[in-house]
N, C-alpha and C positions, 0 to 999 in steps of 0.2 A: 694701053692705047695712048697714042701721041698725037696732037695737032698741032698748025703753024698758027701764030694769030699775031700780027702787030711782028714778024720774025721774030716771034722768039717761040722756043718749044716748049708747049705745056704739057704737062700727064693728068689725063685723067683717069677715074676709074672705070670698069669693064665688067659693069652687074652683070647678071642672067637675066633674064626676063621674068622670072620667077612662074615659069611654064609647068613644074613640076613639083608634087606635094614632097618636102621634106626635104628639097634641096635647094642651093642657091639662095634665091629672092621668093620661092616659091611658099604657099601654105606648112603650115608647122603642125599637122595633125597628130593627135592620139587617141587612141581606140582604148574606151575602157568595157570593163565587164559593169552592168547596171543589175544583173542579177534579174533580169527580164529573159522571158523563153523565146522572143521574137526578135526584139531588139538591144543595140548597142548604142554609148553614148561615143561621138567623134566630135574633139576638144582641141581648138588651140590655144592652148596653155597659156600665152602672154597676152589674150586679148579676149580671153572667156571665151568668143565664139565658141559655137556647137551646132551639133545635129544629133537626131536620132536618126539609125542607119539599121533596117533589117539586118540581123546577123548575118545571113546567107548571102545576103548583096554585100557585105562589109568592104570587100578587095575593092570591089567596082567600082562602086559611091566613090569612096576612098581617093582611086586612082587617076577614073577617067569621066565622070560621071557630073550630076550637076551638082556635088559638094563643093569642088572648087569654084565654078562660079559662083555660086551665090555667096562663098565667102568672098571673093573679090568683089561684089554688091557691098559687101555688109563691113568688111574686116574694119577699114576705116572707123565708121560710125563705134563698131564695140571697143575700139580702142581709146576712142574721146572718149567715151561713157566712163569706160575703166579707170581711164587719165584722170577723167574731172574728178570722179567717186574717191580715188587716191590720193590727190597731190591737188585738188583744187577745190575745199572746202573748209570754211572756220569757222569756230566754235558759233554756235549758236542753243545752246543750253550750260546748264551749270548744276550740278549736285552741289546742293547746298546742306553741309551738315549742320545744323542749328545747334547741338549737343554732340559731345563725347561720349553721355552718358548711357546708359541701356538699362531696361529693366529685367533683362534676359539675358541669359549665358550659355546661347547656342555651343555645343561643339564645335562647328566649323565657322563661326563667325572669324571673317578677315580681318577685324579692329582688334588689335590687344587688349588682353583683360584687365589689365590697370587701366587703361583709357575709359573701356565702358564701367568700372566700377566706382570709380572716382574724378572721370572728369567734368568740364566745367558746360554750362552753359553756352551759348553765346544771350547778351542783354539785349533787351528789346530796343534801346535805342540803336544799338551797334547791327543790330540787323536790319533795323530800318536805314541805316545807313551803308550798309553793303548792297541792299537793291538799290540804293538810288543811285551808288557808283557802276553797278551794273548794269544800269538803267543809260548812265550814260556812254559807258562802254560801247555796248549794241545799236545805240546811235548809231555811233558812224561805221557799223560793220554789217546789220542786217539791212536788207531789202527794204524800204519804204512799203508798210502795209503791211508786213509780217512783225509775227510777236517773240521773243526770244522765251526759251521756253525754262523754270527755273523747279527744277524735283526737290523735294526738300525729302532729306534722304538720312541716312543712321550710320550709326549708332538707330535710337530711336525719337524719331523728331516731336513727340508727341508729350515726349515728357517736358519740351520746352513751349505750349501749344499755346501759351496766349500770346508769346513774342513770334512765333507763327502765325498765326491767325490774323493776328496785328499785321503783320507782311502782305498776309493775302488782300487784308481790307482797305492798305493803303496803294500796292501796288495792284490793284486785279483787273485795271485796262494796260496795265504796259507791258506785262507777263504771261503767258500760260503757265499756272502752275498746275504740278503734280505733289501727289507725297506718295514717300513708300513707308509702308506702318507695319510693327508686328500685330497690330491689331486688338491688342488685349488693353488700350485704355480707348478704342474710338466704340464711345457711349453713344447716346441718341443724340446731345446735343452735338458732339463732333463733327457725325454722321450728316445731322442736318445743316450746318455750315457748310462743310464741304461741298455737299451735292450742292447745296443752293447755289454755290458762286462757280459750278462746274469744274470742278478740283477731281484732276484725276487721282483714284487712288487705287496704289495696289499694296494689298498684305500677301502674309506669310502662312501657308502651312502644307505640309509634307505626306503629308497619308489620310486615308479617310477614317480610321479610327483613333480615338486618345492612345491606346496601348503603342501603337506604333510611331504617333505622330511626337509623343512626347519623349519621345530615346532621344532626339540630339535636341528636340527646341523646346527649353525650358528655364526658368528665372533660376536666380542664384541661390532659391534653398532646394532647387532641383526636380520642384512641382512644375510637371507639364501646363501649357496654355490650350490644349486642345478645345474645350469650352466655351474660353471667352470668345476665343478666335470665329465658332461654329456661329456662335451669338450675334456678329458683326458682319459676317457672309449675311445672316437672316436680315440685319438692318439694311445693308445693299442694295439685298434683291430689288430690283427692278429702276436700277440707276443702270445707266448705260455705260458709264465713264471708272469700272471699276474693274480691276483683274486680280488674279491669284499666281503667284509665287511658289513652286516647289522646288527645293532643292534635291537635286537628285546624288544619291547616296547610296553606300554600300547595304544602307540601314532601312531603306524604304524600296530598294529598286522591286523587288516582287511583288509588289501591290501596285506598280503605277496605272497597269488597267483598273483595277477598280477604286484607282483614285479617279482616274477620267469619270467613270461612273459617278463617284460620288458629288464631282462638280458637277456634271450635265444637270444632277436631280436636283442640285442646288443654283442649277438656273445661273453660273458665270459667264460672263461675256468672255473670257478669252482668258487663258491663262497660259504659264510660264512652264518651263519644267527643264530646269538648266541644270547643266552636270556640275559638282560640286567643283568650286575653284580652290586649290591645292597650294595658293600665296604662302598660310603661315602651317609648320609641325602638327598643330591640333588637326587640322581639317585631312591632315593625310592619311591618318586612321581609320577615314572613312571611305578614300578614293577607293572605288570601283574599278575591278579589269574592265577595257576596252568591249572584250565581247560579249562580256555577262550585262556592262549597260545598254550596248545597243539591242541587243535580245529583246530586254525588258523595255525597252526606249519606243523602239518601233511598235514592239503588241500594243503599248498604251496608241502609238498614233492610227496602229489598225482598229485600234478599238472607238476613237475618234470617229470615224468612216462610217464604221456599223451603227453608229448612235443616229450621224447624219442623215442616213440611209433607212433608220428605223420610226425618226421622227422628223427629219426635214431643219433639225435644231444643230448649228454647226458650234462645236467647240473648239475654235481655231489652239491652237499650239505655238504662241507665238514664236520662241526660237529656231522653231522649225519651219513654221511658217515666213520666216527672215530670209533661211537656206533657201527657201524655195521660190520666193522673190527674188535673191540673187541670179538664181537660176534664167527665170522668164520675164524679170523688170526690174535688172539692176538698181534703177532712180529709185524706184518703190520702197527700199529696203527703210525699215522703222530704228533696226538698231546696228547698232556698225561692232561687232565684235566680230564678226567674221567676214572682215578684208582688211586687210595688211596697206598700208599701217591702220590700226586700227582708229575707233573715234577719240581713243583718249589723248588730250590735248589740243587734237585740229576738230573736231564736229562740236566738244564738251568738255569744262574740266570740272576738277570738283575744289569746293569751298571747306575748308573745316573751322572749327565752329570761334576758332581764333581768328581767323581771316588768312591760314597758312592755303598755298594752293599748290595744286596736286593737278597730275594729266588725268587721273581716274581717280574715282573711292577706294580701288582696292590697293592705291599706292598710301591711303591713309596711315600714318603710325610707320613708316617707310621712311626716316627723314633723309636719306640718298636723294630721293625725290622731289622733296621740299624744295619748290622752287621760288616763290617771295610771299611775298604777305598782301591780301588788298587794299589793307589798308596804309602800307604804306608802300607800294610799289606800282609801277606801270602797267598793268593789264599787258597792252600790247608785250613790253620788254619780259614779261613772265611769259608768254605764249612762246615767245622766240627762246628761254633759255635752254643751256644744256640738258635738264631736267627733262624740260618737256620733248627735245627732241630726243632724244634717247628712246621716247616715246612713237613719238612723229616719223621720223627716220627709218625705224625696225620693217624692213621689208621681208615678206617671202621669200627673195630671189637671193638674198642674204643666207637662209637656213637651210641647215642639210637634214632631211632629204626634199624639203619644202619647194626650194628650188628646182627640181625633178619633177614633181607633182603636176597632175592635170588637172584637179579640180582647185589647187592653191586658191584661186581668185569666190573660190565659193567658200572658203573653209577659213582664211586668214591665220593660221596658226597661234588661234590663242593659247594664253594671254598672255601679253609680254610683264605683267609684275609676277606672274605663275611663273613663269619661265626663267625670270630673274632669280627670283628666291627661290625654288623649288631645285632648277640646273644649273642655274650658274651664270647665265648671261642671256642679255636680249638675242643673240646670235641662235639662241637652243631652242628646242619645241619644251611646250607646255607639257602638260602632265596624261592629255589626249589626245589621239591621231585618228585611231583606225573607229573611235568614237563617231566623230566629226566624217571621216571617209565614208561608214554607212551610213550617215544620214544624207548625204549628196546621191548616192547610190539608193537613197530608199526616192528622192525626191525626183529624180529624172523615171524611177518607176512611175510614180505618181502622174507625173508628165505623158509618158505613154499610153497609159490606161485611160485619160481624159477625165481623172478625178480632181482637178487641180482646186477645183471653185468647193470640193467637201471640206478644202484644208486652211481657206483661209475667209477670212471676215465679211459682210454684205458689203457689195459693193468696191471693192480690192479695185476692180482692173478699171474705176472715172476715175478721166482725166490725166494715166500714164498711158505711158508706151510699153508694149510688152514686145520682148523677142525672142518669141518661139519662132523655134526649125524644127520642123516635124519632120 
């Protein structure tokens, strides 16, 4: 197309109207199977949007029907969400490793065994001096009234607990903090600190019996923690601010329903059940095929359902509980492993216990990634290095088949230190796909059947925005 303006001739371009789904300027739809008798999920891919679409209407909706409208409503709005959620958020937490060291010599732990067996502390002064630099950091990056939130994370943080503690009691109005524990030294006094200053805490374990639980999580003369572990759920009970950790493995996937069981009886707020991450050799001996986890993955979340159903008592699933917020309240989402780029480096980075920093924990012991020191380098300039964008940068639309993918924006293809060390480059998939695929497919079921409030926490949907398309 040509016009005259000021005599001179310009060209411009000659969109479509985008009148028509799948051409032009038009909606970008795809139809997936949701594994539902009645309904289909219809996705466009670059901006999350979606619908549930009776199968039997599937062409109509589809073609001529009020899908494209109401995407023309909506497409906008879920594109800013997507935008923001992606490329418009910084760090506002830190994994803070206090020690190297471990008392434990899980199988699949992602810290190298010479770190956890022999390394250092960090000092109590020198951690008192890494929150107050991060103290000032957050200053001028969080919102005025919010707190920056600091996990103190492992190895295992407990073995260094009075230059911990000492952190919590010097900084406990500037921070939220968390810890992540294996659990086998938080005694009664721990316990009672923690809770008292509202210290969330989450521990570790894998099965509802010692026989099973203790095959891969065990200290270095090879004696299970099953025990102590049971010991310090019983000290818990009735804090609100605490959850539970399972790693899911080749070694534990056939009992994860009556692990669900065995948390319900034991009364957890909300726990975990993440598929094993496949970073370092050791933990690959345990990776599970795709469809023998999700087999077992989904009975433990159907068996969630039937507890809800039996007592009215919900045992949320948090990472699945995360898919399913992406799904119907992007904002809402608690933890950012599944969207691209992920949180590591822009939502969170991690500390180790030298003051080296890292876009995640599981780049710990990874010195490719080591990108400065806190204590002697720039915050901002270590956010921006190569390191961490390697991190920051790794898109979806970058990965094969990733880029093809319709639920990409619910699944983010982790994890990029998995993916690095495991295949070869940030550009590759991680070590699960069709994992990660049926639980998107189990969660848009979930959706249709109107169970959505069994799967997640009291009170989930004050004060976001949800978007469902029924």
């Amino acid at each position: 197309m040509t016009s005259k303006k000021n005599n001179r001739v310009t060209k411009t371009a000659a969109p479509s109207r985008g009148r028509f789904v799948n051409t032009g300027n038009g909606p970008t739809f795809q139809a997936i199977d949701i594994g539902h008798r009645d309904y289909a999920a219809v996705i466009d891919p670059d901006t999350a949007f979606w619908s549930l679409v009776a199968r039997k209407k599937l062409a109509d909706v589809m073609l001529d029907g009020d899908l494209p409208r109401a995407y023309a409503k909506k497409a906008d709005q879920f594109a800013r969400e997507m935008d923001s959620l992606r490329f418009g958020l910084t760090p506002s937490a830190v994994y803070f490793n206090p020690t190297e060291r471990c008392n434990m010599n899980c199988t699949y732990c992602y810290i190298p065994a010479e770190m956890r067996r022999e390394g250092k502390h960090m000092p109590e002064k020198k951690l008192l001096k890494a929150l107050e630099i991060l103290k000032q950091y957050f200053r001028t990056t969080m919102p005025k009234g919010e707190k920056p939130q600091i996990i103190f994370h492992g190895a295992e943080p407990l073995l260094n607990r009075y230059a911990v503690f000492a952190g919590i009691e010097e900084y406990g109005n500037d921070f939220l903090f968390g810890i992540q524990t294996n659990a086998t030294l938080l005694d009664d006094a721990a316990v009672e600190f923690l809770t008292s200053r509202n210290v969330s805490i989450g521990i570790s374990l894998d099965a509802p019996t010692a026989r099973i639980a203790n095959r891969t999580r065990k200290n270095w003369d090879g004696r299970g923690t099953f025990k102590p572990v049971l010991a310090a759920m019983r000290r818990l009970n009735g804090y609100d601010g605490w959850s539970v950790i399972c790693t899911v493995t080749d070694a534990n996937l056939q009992h994860l329903t009556r692990l669900v069981d065995f948390f319900h009886d034991q009364e957890v707020p909300m726990c975990l059940m993440n598929i094993l991450r496949c970073t370092l050799p050791p933990s690959r001996s345990l990776k599970p095929g795709d469809a023998k986890a999700a087999k077992h993955f989904l009975a433990a979340l159907d068996r969630t359902y039937e507890l809800y159903r039996e007592t009215g008592r919900r045992l949320p699933v948090g990472n699945f509980a995360n898919i399913l917020l992406a799904i119907i309240a992007p904002a809402a989402r608690r933890l950012m492993c599944d969207i691209s780029p992920c949180g590591g480096g822009r939502c969170f980075f991690a500390l180790a216990s030298n003051g080296d920093m890292f876009p995640c924990s599981e780049f710990i012991g990874l010195d490719r990634f080591r990108a400065g020191n806190l204590f002697k380098d720039d915050v901002p300039a270590v956010i921006g290095s190569e390191q961490f964008r390697m991190v920051t940068e790794r898109k979806v639309e970058n990965i094969e088949p990733c880029r093809r993918c319709a639920i990409r924006h619910f699944c983010g293809s982790p994890c990029p230190a998995e993916a690095h060390e495991m295949n070869g480059g940030m550009d590759k998939t991680g070590a699960f796909c069709e994992f990660y695929e049926e639980q998107v497919r189990y969660a848009f079921r979930v959706i249709a059947d109107g169970k959505v409030d069994a799967y997640l926490w009291d009170g989930w949907d004050k004060g976001i925005k949800d978007t469902f398309n029924f």
